[in-house]
N, C-alpha and C positions, 0 to 999 in steps of 0.2 A: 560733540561731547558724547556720539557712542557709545558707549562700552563693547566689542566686537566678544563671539562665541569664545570659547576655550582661553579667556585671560582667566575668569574670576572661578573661584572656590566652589566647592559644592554648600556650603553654611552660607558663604556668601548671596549666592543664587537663591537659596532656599529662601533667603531672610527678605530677600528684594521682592520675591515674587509674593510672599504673605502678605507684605507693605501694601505692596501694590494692591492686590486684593481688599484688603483693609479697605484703603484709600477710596476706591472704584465703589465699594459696595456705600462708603459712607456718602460719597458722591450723589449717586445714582439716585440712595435715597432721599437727599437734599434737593433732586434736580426738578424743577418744575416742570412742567409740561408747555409752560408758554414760553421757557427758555432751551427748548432742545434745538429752534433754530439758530439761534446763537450760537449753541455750544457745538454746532454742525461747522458752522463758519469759520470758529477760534480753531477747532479742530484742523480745521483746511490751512488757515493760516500760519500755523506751527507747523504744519505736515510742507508745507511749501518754503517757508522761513527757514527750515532745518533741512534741507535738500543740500539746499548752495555750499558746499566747504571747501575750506583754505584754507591747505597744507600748511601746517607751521610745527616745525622739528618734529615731536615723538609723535603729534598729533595735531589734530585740523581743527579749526573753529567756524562755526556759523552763526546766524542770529538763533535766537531760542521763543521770544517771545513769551516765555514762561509768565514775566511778572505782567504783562496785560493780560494775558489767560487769566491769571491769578485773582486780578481784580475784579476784572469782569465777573469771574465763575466762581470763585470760592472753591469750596471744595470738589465741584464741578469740573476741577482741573485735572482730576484725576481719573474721568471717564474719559474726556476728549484728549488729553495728550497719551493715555493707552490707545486710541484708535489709530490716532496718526503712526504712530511708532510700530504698532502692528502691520500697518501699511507700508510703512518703510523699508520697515524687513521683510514682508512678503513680495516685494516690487523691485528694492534697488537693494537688496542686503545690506543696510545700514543697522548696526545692530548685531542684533539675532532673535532668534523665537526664546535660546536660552536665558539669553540676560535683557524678556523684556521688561520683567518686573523690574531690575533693579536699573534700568531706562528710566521708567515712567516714576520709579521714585526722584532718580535724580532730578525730573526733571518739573515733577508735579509736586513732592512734597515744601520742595523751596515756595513755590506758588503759594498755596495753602499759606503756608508763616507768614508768607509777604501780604497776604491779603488779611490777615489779622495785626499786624504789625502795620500796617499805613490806611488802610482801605478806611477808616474811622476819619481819616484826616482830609482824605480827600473833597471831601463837601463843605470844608471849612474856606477861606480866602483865596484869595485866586494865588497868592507867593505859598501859602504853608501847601495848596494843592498840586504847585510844580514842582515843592522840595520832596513833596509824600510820592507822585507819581518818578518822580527821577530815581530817587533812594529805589523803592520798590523794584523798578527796571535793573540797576543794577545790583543790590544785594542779592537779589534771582539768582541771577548770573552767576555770580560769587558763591552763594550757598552750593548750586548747583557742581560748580568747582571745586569745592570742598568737599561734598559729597562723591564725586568721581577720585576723589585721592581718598578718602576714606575705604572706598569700596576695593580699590587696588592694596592698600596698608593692610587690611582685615585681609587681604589673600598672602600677600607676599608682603614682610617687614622690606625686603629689597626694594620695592617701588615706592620708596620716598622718595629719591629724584625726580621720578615719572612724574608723581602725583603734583609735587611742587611747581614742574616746568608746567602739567597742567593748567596751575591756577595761573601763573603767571601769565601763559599766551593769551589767557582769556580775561585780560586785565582791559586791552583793548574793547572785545565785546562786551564789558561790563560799561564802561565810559557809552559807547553807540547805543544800547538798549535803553539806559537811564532813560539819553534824550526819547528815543521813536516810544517808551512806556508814556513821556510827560507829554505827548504831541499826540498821541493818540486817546490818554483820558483828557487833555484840554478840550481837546477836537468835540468828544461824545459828551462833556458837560455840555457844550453849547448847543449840538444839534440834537440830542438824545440822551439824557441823564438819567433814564430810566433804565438804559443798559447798565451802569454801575449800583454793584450788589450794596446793599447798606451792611 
């Protein structure tokens, strides 16, 4: 879910990369000191999660890992999936250095919502913690989707098909995330519940 150099707008770029800044700095601020190994790891894990792509029509899809980020880091998601993504682009060209704000928003601000919108539920029953961690995995995905058609719609009214087939192909990774979001905060309730942010 890329966005590659010279598709997107110069407003568009501009707006992504303030986001982004935004994000990071409200991050950074939020970020404890006894959670920067953590947020080293999620980092790695997204940066290695988002490697793997499968061509499918205008565009490829991978896992994202966004909405475990999300949970785990809170607003935190938005330092560590800027690094990865910096990485990215400086290693394998995925991306670009241009569009990597509006990268890290597609793919950090979903996190953020998601972790306001479920992460309260998760400490509740072990059924209402597998609908909160499933939902969160996939509305990620989704939002993320929607925001990569946004970002192309705000450059070119013409990329409505694009942005649509977008959401569409990643209908699959949204279904696959749900589950590895609900199997990875099951897993860290039991062995380490202290890794989920309250």
């Amino acid at each position: 879910m890329h966005i590659s150099e010279g598709i997107l707008s110069g407003p568009v770029l501009f707006s992504g990369a303030a986001l982004a800044a935004a994000g990071t700095a409200a991050g950074l601020k939020q970020l404890d000191y006894d959670r920067i190994a953590q947020t080293g790891i999620l980092s790695a894990a997204f940066f290695v999660a988002s490697l793997i792509h499968v061509p499918l029509g205008p565009t490829s899809v991978h896992l994202i890992l966004n909405g475990v980020v999300g949970l785990l880091l809170g607003w935190g998601a938005f330092p560590a999936i800027l690094v990865a993504l910096l990485l990215q682009a400086l290693f394998f060209q995925f991306g670009g250095l241009t569009t990597l704000g509006v990268n890290t928003v597609v793919m950090a601000l979903p996190a953020v919502i998601c972790y306001y919108l479920f992460s309260p539920f998760i400490n509740k029953n072990q059924t209402i913690a597998i609908i909160s961690a499933y939902a969160c995995g996939f509305f990620c995905v989704f939002l993320s989707a929607l925001l990569v058609g946004a970002a192309l719609m705000f450059t070119e009214k013409n990329f409505f098909e694009i942005s649509t087939m977008v959401v569409a192909a990643h209908l699959p990774v949204m279904i696959i995330e749900g589950f590895i979001t609900m199997f990875c905060i099951l897993f860290l309730k039991k062995v380490k519940p202290s890794m989920i942010v309250h």
